[in-house]
Residue, then its C-alpha position, 0 to 999 in steps of 0.5 A: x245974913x249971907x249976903x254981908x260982905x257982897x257989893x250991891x251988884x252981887x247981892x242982887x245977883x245972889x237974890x236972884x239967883x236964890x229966887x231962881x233956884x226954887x223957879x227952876x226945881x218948881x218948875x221941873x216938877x211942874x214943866x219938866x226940863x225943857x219947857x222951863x229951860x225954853x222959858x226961862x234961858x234966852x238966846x243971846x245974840x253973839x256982840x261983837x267987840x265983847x271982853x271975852x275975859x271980863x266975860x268969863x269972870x263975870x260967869x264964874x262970879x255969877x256961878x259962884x253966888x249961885x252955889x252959895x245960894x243953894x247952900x241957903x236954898x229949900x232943900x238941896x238943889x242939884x246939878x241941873x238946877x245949879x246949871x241951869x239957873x247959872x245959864x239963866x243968869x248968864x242969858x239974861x246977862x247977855x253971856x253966851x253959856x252952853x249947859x252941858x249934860x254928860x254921863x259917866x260909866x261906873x260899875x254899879x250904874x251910870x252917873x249923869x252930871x250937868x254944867x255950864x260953858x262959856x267960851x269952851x270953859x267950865x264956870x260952874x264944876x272943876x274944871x276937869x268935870x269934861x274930861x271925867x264925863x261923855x258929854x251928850x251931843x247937841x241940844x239938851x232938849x233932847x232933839x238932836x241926841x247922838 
């Protein structure tokens, strides 16, 4: 199994992940993205006296298992959903992330990419993804686009 080797808390987090990744890709074929991403990420409050390294660990481990689930995933999740499943894990484990959409200029067409933040970091791509890509500003739901 591909959990072998993963503490208790990290396999659950793998399961959830893994269930997550097929909510999100079902629910942006039946809800589009901003109505899963409404349902599903929560706001989590800034805590005060939080270890904003223990912080960043724990998001680049919760990214880490969501893309060794969605090598055992249904089909082949992509960006957003890898993203936007590492931002719901993030949320429900009151870490503040930021999902980011950008695009990049090539010469046949644009490419568009997601990730996630945390702390101004990138925890789930190369860290360089933020540089190789414009990324749009305000809110991914499309409301406060430049």
């Amino acid at each position: 199994m591909f959990a072998t080797g993963l503490d208790k808390q990290d396999r659950n987090l793998l399961i959830r992940a893994w269930w997550l990744l097929h909510l999100v890709r079902i629910g942006f074929r039946l809800m589009g993205f901003q109505r899963i991403r409404h349902l599903l990420v929560r706001k989590t409050p800034d805590v005060p006296n939080r270890d904003e390294t223990s912080n960043l660990e724990t998001a680049r481990r919760a990214a880490v298992l969501v893309a060794v689930a969605s090598k055992y995933s249904l089909g082949h999740p992509n960006c957003l959903a890898r993203s936007l499943t590492s931002a719901i894990l993030l949320s429900r484990m009151s870490i503040s992330s930021d999902l980011r959409l950008g695009v990049k200029k090539t010469p046949n067409s644009p490419v568009f990419h997601a990730w996630v933040e945390v702390q101004g970091q990138v925890v789930n791509d190369d860290p360089e993804v933020a540089s190789e890509y414009i990324a749009f500003a305000g809110d991914p739901d499309g409301r406060v686009f430049d």
